[in-house]
N, C-alpha and C positions, 0 to 999 in steps of 0.2 A: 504494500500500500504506500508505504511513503517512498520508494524507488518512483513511483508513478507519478507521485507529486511533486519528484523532483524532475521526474522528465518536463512535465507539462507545465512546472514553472522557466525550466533551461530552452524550451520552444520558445514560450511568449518572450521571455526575454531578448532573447537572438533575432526577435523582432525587428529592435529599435539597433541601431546600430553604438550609440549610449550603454545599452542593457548588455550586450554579448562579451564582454568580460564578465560580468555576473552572470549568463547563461552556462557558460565555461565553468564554473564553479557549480551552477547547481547540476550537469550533467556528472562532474567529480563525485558531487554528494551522493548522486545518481548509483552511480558505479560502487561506491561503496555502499552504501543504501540494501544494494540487492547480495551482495556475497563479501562482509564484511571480515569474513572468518580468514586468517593467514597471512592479515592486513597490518601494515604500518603505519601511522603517521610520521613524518619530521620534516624537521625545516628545511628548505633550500640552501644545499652547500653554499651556494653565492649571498651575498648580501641583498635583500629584495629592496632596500631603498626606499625612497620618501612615498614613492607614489604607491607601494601594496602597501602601508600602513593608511595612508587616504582611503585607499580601494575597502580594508576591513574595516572602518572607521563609519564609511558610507554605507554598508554590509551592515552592520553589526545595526546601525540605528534603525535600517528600514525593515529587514527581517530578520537576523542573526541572530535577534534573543529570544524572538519564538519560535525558531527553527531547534535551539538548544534548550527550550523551554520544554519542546513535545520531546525533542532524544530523552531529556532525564525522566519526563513523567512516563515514555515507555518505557525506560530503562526501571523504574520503582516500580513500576506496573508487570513486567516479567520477571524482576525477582523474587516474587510474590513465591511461586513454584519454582520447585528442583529443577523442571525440565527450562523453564527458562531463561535460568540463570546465565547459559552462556549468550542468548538474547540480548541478555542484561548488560552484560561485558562489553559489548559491540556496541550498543546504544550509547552507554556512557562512553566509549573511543568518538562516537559522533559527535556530543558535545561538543567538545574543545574546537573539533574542526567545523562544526556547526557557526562558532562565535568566529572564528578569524581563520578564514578559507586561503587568502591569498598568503603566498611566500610558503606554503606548504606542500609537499609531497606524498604521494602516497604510494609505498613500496612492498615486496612482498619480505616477509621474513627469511 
């Protein structure tokens, strides 16, 4: 379900030609979204510079905090049960990348 609403927000985005650096991001969310398990986060080896802290800055006020609002209340919500819990795991790795997308990478273990 939220892979889908990351698709469908990373479409409208890619719209406007403004929007498609944040379409780019919610496709990322996208892809992590759907097969979250064996997955990294980390920073970019290079220094991302003035403009990705602008780019999360603008992220983070217009959807960023209730993109990592619904990962943690999924993430409380499937830890609930055993079989969950690894759910749980992965939601809360969404956070972090939920709140500040740019300058970050996502690798395999």
């Amino acid at each position: 379900m939220v892979f889908l609403e990351y698709m469908i927000a990373g479409f409208l985005l890619c719209l406007t030609i403004i929007g498609i650096p944040f379409g780019i991001q919610a496709f990322k969310l996208a892809a992590l979204a759907l097969w979250p398990f064996g997955k990294i986060i980390i920073m970019k080896p290079s220094a991302p510079g003035c403009l990705s802290t602008i780019m999360n800055l603008i992220w983070l006020l217009i959807g960023g905090i209730w993109i990592a609002l619904t990962h943690l209340i999924f993430g409380v919500l499937l830890a609930i049960t055993i079989v969950g819990i690894p759910w749980a795991q992965q939601h809360f790795k969404l956070v972090s990348l939920a709140l500040t997308p740019f300058g970050r990478d996502i690798v395999d273990k």
